[in-house]
N, C-alpha and C positions, 0 to 999 in steps of 0.2 A: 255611313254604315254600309258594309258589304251587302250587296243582295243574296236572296240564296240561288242565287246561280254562281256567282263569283265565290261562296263557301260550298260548293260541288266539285268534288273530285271526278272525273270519268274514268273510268278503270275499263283496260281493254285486257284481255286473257287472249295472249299469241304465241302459236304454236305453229311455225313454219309457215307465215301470210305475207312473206316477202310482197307475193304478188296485188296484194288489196290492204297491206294496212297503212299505209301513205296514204291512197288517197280517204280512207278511212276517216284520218284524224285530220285532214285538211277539210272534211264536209263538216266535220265535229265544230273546227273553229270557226267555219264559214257561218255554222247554221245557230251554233248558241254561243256567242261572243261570250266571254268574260269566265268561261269554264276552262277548270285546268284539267290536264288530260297525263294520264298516267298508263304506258302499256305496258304489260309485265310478261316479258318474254319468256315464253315458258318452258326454257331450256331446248331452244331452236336450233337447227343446224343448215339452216338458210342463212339469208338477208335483213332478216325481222326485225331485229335490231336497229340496223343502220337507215333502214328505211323509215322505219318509226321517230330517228331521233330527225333524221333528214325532213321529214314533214314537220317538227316540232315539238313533238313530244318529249315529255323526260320518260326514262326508259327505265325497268328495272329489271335486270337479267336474273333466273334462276339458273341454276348448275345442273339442275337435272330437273326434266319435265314431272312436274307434279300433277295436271288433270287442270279443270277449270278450278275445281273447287281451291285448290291448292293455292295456286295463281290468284283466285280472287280476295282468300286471307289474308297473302303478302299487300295485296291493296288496301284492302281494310285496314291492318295497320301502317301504313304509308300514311294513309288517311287521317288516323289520329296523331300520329309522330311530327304531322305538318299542319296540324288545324284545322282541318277540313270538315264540314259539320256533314256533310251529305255525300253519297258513292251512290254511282248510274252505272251501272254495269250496260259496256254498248262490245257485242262479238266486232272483231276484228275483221271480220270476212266480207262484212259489206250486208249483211241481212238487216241490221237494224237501221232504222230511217231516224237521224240525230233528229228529225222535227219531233219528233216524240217527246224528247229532252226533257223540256218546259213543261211538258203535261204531268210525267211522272214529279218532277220536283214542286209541280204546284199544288199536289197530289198530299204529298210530305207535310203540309199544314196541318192534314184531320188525321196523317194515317203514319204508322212507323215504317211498313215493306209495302212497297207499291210493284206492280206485278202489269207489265205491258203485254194484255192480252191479243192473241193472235186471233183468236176466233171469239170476238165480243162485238162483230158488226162492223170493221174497218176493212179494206184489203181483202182479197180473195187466195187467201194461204190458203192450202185444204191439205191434211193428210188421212191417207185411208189406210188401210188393212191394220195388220196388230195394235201399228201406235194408232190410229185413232181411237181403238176402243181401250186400249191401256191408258189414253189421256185421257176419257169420262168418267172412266173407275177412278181416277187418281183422283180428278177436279172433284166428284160427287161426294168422295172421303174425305178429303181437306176440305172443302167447300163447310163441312158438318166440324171439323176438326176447328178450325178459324174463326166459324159461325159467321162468315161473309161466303157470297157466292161468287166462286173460281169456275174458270172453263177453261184454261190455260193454265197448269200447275208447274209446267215444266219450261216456259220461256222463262230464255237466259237475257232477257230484255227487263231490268228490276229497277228501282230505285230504293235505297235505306238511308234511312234519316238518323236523327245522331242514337237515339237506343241501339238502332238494329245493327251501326257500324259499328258500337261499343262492343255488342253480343257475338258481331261475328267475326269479330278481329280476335277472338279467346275462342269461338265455336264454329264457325264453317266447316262443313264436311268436306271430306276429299272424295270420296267414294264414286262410284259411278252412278248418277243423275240424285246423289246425296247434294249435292253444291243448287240442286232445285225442290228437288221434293222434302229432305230429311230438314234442308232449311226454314222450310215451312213449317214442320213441326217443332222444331227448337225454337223457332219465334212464337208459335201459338204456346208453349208451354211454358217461354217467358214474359207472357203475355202482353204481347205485342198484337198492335193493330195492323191488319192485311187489308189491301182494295187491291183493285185492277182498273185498268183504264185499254179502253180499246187502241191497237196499236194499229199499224202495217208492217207486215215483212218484204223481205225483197228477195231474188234469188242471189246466191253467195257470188260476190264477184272476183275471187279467186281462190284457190287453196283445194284442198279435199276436205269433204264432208263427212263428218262423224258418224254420220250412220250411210248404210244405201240399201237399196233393193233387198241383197241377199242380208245382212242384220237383221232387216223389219221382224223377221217371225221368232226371233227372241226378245225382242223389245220387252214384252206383255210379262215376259218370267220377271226379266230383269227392273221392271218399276215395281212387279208386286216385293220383289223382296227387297226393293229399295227401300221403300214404306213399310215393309213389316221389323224389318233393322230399324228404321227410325223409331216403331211406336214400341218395340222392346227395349231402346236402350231408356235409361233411368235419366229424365230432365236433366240438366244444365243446372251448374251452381252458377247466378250471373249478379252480380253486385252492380247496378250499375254508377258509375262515375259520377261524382259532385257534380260536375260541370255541364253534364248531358241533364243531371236531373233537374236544374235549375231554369 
């Protein structure tokens, strides 16, 4: 019988990481053997591609960049289409440490979305000015929203087990930090179970970074009304599948 590592998809969301998603997916296969690795190129106009399939990955190109969130739907259902019981979302840039892997998916036994926290007593990640305090409003909300305690609402470091790949291969948001925060609410109100597990990050080893300096001081507008779009729209109809309920 398969382990559930060998029913683990890793889904990478790339977006012009010519320069870091190779050796990316070669620590991925170094560090959790028996994991299949899916990057979904998110309509790149680099290297991305060739580089990804050149470490060993199967590749899945989009025609035009859709966001994480977008990119991480085409995975979820990749995930179902091919048997996959589990999806570990690992950024492409080099931030996340594949040792994590194992944790989050051993995680998946008591929990449906597992959430690899950056700030739960691992690693000295810190971020200050707007996003920090935009991350404790958001973690103190969901934290209450989930009825599990979050401190990291917004790492793109996850793990989803077969409910949460079902729910979000028909629901993942696109939106901007919708593909972290909005997803928490659409699992909390298809009631689904949330943990976190202490992570590490790393600094990104190549590419541009999605936010910087001059962004930070809109950050704090932009998650409040991330979350206020998620808790106005009307739940999710989610049927879930014979096969997941079983």
């Amino acid at each position: 019988m398969p382990t559930a590592l060998e029913r683990t998809l890793i889904v990478m969301p790339a977006f012009n990481e010519e320069e870091s998603v190779a050796a990316v997916v070669r620590e991925v296969f170094a560090t959790v053997p028996g994991v299949a690795v899916l990057v979904v190129d998110d309509g790149s106009r680099d290297a991305t591609a060739r580089e990804a399939t050149a470490a060993g990955a199967t590749v899945l190109r989009l025609p035009i960049n859709l966001g994480v969130g977008g990119a991480m739907r085409a995975g979820f259902k990749y995930a179902i289409q091919n048997g996959f019981r589990n999806v570990v979302q690992v950024d492409s840039d080099g931030q996340h440490d594949p040792a994590g892997i194992a944790t989050l998916v051993d995680e998946l036994e008591r929990h449906d979305l597992v959430l690899g926290a950056r700030f739960a007593g691992v690693g000295d990640y810190a971020v200050r000015g707007p996003r920090h305090w935009a991350m404790k409003v958001l973690s103190g909300i969901l934290s209450r929203l989930t009825k599990t305690r979050l401190t990291d609402t917004t790492s793109g470091f996850r793990a989803s087990g077969p409910r949460a790949v079902a729910l979000f291969a028909q629901h993942y948001p696109s939106e901007y930090l919708g593909d972290t925060v909005e997803s928490l609410v659409i699992a909390s109100r298809a009631k689904l179970t949330v943990a976190q597990v202490p992570v590490a990050m790393r600094p990104r080893a190549g590419g541009v970074p999605s936010h910087n300096p001059y962004k930070a001081a809109v950050y704090l507008g932009r998650a409040g009304m991330a979350l206020f779009v998620a808790l106005i729209r009307p739940p999710v109809t989610f049927v879930e599948p014979a096969a997941v309920s079983a």
